[in-house]
MARLOBA-844647 format. One record per residue: x, y, z of N, C-alpha, C, O in turn; residue number from 1; residue in three letters. Coordinates in steps of 0.1 Angstrom, whole numbers. Example, Ala and Ser with C-alpha at 12.3 -4.5 7.8 and 13.67 -1.06 7.14 Angstrom:
<rs>
R,n_east,n_north,n_up,ca_east,ca_north,ca_up,c_east,c_north,c_up,o_east,o_north,o_up,num,residu
R,132,-57,78,123,-45,78,132,-33,78,142,-33,85,1,ala
R,128,-22,71,137,-11,71,129,0,79,134,11,80,2,ser
</rs>
This chain:
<rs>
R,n_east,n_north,n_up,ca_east,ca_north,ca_up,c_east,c_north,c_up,o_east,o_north,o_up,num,residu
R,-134,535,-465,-128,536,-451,-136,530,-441,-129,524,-432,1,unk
R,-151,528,-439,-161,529,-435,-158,510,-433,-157,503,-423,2,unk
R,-157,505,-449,-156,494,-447,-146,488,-443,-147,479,-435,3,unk
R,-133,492,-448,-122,486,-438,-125,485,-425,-124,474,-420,4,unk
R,-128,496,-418,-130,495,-403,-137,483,-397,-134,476,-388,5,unk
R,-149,483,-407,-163,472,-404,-149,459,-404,-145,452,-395,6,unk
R,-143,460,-418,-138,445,-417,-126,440,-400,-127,431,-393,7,unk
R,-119,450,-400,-110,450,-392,-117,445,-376,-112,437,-368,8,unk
R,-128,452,-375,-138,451,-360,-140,436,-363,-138,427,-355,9,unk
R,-145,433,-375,-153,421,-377,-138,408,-374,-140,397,-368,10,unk
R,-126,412,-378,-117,404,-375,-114,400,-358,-113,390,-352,11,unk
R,-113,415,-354,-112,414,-339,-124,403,-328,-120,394,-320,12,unk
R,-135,406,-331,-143,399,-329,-142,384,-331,-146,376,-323,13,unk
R,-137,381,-342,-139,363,-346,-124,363,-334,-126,360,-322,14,unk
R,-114,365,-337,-99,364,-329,-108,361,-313,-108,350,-307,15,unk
R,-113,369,-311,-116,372,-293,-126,358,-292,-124,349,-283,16,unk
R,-137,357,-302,-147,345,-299,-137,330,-302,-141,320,-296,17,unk
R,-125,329,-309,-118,317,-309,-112,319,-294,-115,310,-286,18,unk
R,-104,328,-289,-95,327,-277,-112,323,-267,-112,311,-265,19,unk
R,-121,328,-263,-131,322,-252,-135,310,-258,-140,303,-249,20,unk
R,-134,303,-269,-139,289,-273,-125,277,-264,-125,267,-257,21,unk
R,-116,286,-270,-100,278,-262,-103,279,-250,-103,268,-243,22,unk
R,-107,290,-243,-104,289,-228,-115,277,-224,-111,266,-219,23,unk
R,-128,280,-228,-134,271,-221,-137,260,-224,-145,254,-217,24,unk
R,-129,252,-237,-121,238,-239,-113,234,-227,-115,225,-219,25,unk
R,-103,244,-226,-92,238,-216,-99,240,-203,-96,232,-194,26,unk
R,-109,250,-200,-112,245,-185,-121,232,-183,-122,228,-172,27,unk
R,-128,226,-192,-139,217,-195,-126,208,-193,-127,205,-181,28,unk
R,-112,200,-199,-107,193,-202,-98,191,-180,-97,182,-171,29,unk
R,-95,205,-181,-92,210,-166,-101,203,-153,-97,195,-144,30,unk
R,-114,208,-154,-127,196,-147,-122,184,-151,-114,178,-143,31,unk
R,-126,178,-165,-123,163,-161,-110,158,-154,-111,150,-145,32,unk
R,-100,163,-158,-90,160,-151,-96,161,-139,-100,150,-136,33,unk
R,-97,167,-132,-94,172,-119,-102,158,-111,-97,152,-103,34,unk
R,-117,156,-117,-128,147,-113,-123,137,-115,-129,129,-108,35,unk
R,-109,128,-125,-109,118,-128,-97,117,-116,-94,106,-112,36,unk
R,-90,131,-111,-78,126,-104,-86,122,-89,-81,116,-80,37,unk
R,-100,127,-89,-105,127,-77,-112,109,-69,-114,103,-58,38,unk
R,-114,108,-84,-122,98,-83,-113,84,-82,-117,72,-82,39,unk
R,-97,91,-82,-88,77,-81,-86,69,-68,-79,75,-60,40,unk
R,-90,59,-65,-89,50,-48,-73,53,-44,-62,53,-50,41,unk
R,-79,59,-26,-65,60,-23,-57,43,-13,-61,34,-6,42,unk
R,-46,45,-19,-40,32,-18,-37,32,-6,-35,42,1,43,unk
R,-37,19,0,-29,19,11,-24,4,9,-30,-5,3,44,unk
R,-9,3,17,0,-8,14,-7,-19,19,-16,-19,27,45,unk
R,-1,-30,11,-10,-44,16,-7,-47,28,-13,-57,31,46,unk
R,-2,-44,34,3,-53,49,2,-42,57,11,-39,65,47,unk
R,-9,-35,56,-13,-26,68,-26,-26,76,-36,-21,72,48,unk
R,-25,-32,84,-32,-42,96,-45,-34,93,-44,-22,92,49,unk
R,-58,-39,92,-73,-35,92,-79,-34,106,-75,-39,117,50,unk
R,-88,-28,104,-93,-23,120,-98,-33,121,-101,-38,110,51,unk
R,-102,-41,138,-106,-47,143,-125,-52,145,-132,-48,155,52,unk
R,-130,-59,135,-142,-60,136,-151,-55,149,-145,-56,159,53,unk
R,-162,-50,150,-168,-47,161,-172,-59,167,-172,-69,160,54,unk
R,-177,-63,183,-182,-72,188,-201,-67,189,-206,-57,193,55,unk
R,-206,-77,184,-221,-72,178,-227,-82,194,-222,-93,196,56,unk
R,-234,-78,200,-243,-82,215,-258,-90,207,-263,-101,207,57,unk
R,-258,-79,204,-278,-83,191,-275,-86,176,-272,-77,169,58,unk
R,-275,-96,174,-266,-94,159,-276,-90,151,-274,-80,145,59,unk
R,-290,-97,150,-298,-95,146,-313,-98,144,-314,-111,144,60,unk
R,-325,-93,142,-337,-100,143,-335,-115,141,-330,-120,131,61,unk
R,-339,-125,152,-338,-138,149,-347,-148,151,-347,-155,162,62,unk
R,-353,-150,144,-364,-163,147,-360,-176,149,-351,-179,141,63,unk
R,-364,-184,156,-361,-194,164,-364,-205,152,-371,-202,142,64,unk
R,-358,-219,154,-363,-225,146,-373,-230,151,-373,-229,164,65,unk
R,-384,-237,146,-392,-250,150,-385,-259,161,-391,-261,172,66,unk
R,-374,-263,160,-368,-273,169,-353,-275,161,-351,-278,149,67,unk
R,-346,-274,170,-329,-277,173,-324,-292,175,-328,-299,184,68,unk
R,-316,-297,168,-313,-306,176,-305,-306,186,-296,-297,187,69,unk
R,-306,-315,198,-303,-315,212,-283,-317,212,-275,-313,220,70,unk
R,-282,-325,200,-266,-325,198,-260,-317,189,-264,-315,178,71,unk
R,-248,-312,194,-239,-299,189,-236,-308,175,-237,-320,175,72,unk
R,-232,-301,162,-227,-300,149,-215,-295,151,-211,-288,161,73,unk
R,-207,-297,140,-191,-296,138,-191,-286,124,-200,-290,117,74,unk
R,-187,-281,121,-177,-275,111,-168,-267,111,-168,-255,115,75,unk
R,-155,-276,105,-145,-274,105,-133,-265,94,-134,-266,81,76,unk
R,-127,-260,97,-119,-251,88,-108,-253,89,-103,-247,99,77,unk
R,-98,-263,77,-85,-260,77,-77,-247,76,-79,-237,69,78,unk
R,-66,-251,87,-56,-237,84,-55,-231,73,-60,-220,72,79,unk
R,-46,-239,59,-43,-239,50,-57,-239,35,-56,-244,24,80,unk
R,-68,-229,43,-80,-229,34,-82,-210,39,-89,-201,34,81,unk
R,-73,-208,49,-79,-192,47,-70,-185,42,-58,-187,42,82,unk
R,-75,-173,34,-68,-167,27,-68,-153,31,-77,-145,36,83,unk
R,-55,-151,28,-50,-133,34,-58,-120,30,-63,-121,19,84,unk
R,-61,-107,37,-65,-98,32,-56,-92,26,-55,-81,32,85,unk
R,-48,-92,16,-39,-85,13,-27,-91,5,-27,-103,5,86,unk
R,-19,-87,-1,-8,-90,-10,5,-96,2,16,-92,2,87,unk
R,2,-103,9,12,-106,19,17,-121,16,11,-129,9,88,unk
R,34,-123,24,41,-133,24,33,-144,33,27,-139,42,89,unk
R,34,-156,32,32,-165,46,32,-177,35,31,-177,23,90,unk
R,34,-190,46,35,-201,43,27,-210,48,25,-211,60,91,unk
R,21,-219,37,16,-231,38,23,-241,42,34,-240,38,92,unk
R,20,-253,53,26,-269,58,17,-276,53,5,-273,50,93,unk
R,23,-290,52,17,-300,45,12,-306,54,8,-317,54,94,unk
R,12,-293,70,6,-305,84,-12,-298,79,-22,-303,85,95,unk
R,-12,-291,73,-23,-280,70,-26,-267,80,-37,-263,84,96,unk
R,-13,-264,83,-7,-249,89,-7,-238,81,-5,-240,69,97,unk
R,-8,-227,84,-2,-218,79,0,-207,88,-7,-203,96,98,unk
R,15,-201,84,26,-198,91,27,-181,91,18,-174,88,99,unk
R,42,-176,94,50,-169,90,39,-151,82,42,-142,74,100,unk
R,31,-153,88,22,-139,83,26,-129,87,35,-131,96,101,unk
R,23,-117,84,28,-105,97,18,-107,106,11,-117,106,102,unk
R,18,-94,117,9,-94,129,-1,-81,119,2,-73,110,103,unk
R,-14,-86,125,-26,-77,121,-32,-81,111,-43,-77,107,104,unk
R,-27,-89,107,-34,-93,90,-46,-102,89,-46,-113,93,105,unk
R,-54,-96,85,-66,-111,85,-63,-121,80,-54,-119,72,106,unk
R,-67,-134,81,-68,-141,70,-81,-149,76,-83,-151,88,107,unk
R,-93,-153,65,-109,-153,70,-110,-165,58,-103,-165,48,108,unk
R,-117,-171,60,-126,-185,50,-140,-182,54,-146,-178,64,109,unk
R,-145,-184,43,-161,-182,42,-170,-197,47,-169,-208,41,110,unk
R,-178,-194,60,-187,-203,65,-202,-205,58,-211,-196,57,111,unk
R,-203,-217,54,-216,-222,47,-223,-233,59,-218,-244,62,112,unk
R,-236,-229,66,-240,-235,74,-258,-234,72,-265,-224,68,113,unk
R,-263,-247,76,-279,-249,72,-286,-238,77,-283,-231,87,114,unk
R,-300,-238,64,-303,-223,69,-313,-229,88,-318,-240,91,115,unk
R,-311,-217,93,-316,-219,106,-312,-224,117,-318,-226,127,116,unk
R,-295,-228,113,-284,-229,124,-286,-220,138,-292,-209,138,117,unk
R,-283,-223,144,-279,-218,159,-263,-218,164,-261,-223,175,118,unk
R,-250,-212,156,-239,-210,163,-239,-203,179,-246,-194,184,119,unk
R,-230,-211,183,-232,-209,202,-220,-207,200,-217,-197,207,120,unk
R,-205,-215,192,-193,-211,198,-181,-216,186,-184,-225,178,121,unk
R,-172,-212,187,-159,-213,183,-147,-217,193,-145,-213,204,122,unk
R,-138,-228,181,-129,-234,185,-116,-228,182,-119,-218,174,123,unk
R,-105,-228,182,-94,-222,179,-81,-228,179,-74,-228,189,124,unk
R,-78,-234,170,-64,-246,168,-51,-241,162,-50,-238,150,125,unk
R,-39,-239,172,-30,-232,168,-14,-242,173,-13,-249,182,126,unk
R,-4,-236,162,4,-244,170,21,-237,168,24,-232,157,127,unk
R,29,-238,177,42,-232,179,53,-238,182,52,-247,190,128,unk
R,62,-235,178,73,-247,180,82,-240,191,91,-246,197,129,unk
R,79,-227,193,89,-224,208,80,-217,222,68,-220,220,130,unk
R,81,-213,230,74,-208,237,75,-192,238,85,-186,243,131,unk
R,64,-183,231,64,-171,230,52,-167,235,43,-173,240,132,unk
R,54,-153,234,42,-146,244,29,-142,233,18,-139,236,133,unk
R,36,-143,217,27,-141,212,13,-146,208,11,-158,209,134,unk
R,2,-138,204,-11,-146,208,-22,-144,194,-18,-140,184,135,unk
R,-32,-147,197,-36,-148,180,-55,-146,183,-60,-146,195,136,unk
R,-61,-144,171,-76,-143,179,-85,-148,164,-83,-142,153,137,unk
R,-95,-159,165,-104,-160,154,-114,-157,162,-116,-158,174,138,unk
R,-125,-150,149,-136,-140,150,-144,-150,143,-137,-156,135,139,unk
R,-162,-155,144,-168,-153,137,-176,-143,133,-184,-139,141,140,unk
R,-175,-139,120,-183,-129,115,-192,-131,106,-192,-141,98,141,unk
R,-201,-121,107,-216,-119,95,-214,-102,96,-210,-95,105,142,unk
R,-222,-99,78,-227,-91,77,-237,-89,65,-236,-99,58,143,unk
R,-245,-80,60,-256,-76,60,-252,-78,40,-259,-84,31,144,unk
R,-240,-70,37,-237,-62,24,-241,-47,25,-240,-39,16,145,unk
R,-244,-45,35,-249,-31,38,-242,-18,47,-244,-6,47,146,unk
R,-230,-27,54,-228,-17,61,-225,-27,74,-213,-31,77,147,unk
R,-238,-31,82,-239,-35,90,-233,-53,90,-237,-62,83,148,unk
R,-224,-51,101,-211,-61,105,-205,-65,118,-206,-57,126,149,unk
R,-200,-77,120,-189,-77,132,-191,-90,138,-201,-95,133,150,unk
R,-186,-95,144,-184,-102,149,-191,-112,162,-186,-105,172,151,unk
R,-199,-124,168,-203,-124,176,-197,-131,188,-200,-129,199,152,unk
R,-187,-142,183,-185,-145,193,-162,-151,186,-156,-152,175,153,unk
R,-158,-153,199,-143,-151,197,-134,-159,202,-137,-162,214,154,unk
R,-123,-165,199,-114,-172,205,-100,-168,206,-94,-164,196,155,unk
R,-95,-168,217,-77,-162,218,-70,-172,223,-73,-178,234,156,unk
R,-56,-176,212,-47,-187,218,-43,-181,229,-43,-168,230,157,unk
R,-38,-192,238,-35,-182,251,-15,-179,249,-7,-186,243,158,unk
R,-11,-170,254,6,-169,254,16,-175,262,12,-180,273,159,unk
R,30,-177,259,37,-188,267,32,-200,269,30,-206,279,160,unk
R,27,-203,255,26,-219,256,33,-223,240,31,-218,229,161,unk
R,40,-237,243,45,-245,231,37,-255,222,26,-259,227,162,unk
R,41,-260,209,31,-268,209,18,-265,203,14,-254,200,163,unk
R,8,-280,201,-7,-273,197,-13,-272,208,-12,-279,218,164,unk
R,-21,-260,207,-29,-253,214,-44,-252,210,-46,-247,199,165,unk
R,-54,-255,216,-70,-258,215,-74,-244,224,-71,-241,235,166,unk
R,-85,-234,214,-89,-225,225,-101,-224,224,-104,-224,212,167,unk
R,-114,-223,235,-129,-223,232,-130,-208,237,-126,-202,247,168,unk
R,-138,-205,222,-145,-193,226,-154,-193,242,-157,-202,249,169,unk
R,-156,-175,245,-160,-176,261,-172,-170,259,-181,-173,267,170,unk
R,-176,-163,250,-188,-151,244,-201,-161,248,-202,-173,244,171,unk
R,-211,-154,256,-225,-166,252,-234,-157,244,-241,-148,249,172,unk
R,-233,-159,232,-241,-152,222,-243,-154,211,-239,-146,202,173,unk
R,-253,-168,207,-256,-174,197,-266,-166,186,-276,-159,187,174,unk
R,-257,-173,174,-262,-166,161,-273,-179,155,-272,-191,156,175,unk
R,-281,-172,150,-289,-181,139,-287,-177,129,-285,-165,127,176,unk
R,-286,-187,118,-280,-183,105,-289,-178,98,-299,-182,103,177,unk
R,-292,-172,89,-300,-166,76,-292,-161,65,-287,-150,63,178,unk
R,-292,-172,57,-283,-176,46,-292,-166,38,-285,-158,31,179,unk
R,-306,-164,37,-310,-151,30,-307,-136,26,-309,-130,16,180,unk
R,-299,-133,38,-297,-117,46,-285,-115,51,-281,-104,54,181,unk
R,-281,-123,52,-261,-124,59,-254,-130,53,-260,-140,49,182,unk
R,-242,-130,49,-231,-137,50,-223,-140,60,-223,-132,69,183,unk
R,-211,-154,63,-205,-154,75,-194,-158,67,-193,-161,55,184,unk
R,-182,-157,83,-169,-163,78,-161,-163,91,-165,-157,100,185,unk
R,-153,-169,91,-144,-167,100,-130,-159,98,-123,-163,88,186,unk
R,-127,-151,104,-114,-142,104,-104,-147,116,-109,-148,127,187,unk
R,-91,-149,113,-80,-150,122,-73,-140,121,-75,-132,112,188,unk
R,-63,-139,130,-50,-126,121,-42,-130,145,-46,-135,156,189,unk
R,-30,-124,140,-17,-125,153,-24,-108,157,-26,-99,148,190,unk
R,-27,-108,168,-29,-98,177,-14,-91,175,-3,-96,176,191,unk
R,-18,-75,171,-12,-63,177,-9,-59,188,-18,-58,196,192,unk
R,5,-53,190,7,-50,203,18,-62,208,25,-60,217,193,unk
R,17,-74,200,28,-84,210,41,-88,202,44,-83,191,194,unk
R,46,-94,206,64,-99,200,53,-106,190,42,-110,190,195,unk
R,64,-105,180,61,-112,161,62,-128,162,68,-132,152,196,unk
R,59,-136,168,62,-153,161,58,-157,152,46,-159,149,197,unk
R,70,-158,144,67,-163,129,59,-174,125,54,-178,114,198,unk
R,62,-180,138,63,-195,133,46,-198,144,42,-209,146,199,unk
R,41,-186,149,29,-189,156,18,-196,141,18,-189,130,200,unk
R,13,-206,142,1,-214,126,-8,-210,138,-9,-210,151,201,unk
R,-16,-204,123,-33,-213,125,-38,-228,113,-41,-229,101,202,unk
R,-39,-237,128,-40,-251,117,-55,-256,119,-59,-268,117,203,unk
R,-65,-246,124,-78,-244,119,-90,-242,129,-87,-244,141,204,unk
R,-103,-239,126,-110,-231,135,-125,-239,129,-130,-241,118,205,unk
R,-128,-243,146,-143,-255,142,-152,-245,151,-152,-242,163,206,unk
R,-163,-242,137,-175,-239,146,-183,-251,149,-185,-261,143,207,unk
R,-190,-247,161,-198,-257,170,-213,-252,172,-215,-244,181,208,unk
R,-222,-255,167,-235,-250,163,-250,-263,161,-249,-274,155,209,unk
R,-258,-259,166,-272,-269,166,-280,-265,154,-284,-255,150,210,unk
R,-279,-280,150,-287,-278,133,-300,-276,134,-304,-275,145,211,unk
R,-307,-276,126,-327,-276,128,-324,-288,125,-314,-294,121,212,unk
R,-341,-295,131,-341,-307,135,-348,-311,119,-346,-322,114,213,unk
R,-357,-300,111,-369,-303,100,-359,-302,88,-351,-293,86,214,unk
R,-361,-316,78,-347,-315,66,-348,-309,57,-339,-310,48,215,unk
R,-360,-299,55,-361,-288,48,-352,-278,49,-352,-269,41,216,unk
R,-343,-279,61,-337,-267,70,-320,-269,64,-313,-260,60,217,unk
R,-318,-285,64,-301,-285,60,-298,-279,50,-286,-275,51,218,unk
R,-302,-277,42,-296,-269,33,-298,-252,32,-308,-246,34,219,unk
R,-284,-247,28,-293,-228,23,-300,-230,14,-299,-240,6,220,unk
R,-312,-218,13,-322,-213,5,-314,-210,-4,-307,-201,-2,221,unk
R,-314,-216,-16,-308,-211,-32,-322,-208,-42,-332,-215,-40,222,unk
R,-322,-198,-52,-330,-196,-59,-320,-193,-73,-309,-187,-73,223,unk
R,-327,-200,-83,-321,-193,-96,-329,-186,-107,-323,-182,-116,224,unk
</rs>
């Protein structure tokens, strides 16, 4: 009798230690779920306008070159070389325009300039085939990879005008390049807030900047 019982307890026992082995399978499987649903990026639709770069005053620690030269440098950026933030519609011209974007949307080309440049300013080339109120704005920007970003200086087509349109940045707040520590680019996008012209292009954006004068300087610092 003695031993029946023993067997019967001893049954009870193994029964109870499988059901706590299940439970805390499924809550162990319950955590990962939960961590994996956590850890999924939340989406947001491609054509929803990004916040507006900061305007940076100090961009950053900047040492002077040796010597500048006395005449401005050109680099230039076709329209039809920047590319959208996002999964959006717009059209290329074979004038090297590009068209028909929504409003808000960036679209930015990456600037490669000698290390120890001096950018002073931006140009802004746009063009419209009707007269609308709508208006548009290229940024150049740098940042770090770190966090630290924005923009220093800016150009805005002006509104109610047809046609190509030429706009000089007004910002006095020259960048020296450090192809080391920064990256740059320029960003465009149709200002929010105004009537939609489809048909407002950007057919391209020239920075204007003083090279180092020592030819050690024209090129960025590459290491491999």
């Amino acid at each position: 009798m003695n031993a029946r019982r023993f067997i019967v307890a001893l049954g009870i026992f193994a029964v109870a230690a499988m059901l706590l082995a299940i439970s805390a399978i499924g809550y162990a499987a319950g955590e990962q779920i939960s961590q994996a649903a956590s850890s999924v990026p939340q989406m947001v639709p491609p054509n929803t306008p990004p916040s507006l770069p900061p305007y940076i005053s100090s961009v950053q620690p900047q040492t002077q070159p040796a010597a500048l030269s006395p005449t401005l440098s050109y680099y230039f950026i076709s329209g039809n070389t920047f590319t959208p933030g996002g999964s959006v519609a717009y059209s290329r011209q074979v004038t090297g325009c590009v068209n028909q974007m929504p409003l808000g949307i960036p679209f930015s080309a990456p600037v490669h300039l000698p290390q120890g440049s001096q950018v002073v300013s931006i140009t802004l080339y746009t063009y419209d085939s009707a007269t609308t109120t709508t208006v548009s704005t290229a940024y150049f920007i740098l940042n770090d990879g770190k966090g630290f970003g924005g923009y220093s200086v800016s150009a805005t087509s002006p509104p109610n005008t047809s046609g190509y349109r030429q706009t000089n940045s007004t910002e006095n707040n020259p960048v020296i390049i450090d192809n080391q520590n920064y990256n740059y680019l320029v960003e465009w996008r149709k200002d929010l807030g105004t009537p939609d012209s489809t048909l407002l292009s950007l057919c391209g954006v020239r920075v204007a900047y003083y090279a180092p004068l020592a030819s050690g300087l024209y090129l960025p610092f590459v290491t491999k």
